[in-house]
N, C-alpha and C positions, 0 to 999 in steps of 0.2 A: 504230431508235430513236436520236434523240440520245444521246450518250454524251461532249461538252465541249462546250468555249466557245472560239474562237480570234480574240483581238481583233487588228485590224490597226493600227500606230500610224503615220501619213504622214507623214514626215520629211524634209528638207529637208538633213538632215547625216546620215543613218541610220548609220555610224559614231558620231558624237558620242551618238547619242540609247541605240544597241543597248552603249556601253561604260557611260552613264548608269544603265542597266536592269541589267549587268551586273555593274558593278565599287561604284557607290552605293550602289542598291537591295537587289544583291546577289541577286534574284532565280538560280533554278539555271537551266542551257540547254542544249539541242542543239546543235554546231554541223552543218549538212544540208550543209555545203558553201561554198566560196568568201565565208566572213564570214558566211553568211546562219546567224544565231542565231535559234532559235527559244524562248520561254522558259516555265520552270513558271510559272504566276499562284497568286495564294491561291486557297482557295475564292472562291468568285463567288456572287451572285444578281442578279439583273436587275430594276429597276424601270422601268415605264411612267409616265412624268411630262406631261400638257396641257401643249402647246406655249403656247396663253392665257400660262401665266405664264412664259414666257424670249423669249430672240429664238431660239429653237429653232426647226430645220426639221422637220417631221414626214420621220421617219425618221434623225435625226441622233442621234448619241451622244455621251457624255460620261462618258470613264474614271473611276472614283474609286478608290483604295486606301482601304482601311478597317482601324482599330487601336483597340488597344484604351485606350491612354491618348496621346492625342492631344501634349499636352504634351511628354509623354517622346519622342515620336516626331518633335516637331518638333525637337528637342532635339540627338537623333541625327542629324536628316538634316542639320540647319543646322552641325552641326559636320563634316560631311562637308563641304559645301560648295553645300549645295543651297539654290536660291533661290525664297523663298517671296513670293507677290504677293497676297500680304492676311493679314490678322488672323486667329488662332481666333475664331469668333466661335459663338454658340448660337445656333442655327436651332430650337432644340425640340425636333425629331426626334433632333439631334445636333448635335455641335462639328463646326465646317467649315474650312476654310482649303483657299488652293492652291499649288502651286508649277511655278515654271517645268524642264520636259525640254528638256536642249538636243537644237537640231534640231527641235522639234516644240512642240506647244501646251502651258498649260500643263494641271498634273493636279491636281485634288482629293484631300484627305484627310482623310477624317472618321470622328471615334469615333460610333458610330451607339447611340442611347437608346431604339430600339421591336427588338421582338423580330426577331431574322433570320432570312433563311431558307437559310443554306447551312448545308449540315449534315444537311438533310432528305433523308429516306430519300423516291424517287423513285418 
């Protein structure tokens, strides 16, 4: 049975990107060896989104962290030093915004306003 989630992030400076995860985000980690961190993530849940509305590939993904007051969290990260490449903006479903991982693409962060689903007993 399934029993996680293990996303892979493709990095271009995986130093820059795995200290970003680390030492900003502040995520916890494994180290397995020779630099190579592995890390906790928050809960998760996984939505299926029609490629029709993005330039999405069928089979492509797209990280998002999720919080609970968006604001405050931009707040925090942008005093860290992290660089955000758009607005909060209200999509309805939720507040959205992204920001750039060095080394890597950027990430979404949104306070999400429809019921979630991590948390559910499986």
């Amino acid at each position: 049975m399934i029993n996680g989630f293990h996303l892979l992030l493709w990095s271009d400076d995986p130093e820059a990107t795995r200290a970003f995860l680390r030492d900003v985000l502040a995520l916890p980690f494994v180290d397995t060896g020779d630099g190579w961190l592995i890390f906790t993530l928050p809960p998760a849940e996984a939505g299926v989104h029609p490629t029709e509305e993005s330039s999405a590939l069928p089979g492509a993904a797209d990280p998002w962290l999720m919080c609970d007051d968006i604001e405050a969290t931009v707040a925090e990260l942008t005093d860290k030093g992290v660089e955000f490449t758009a607005p909060v903006e209200d999509q309805g479903f939720g507040l959205v915004t992204r920001f750039r991982v060095p080394g890597a693409r950027t990430m979404g962060l949104y306070q999400p306003r429809h019921p979630v689903a991590y948390g559910l007993e499986g």
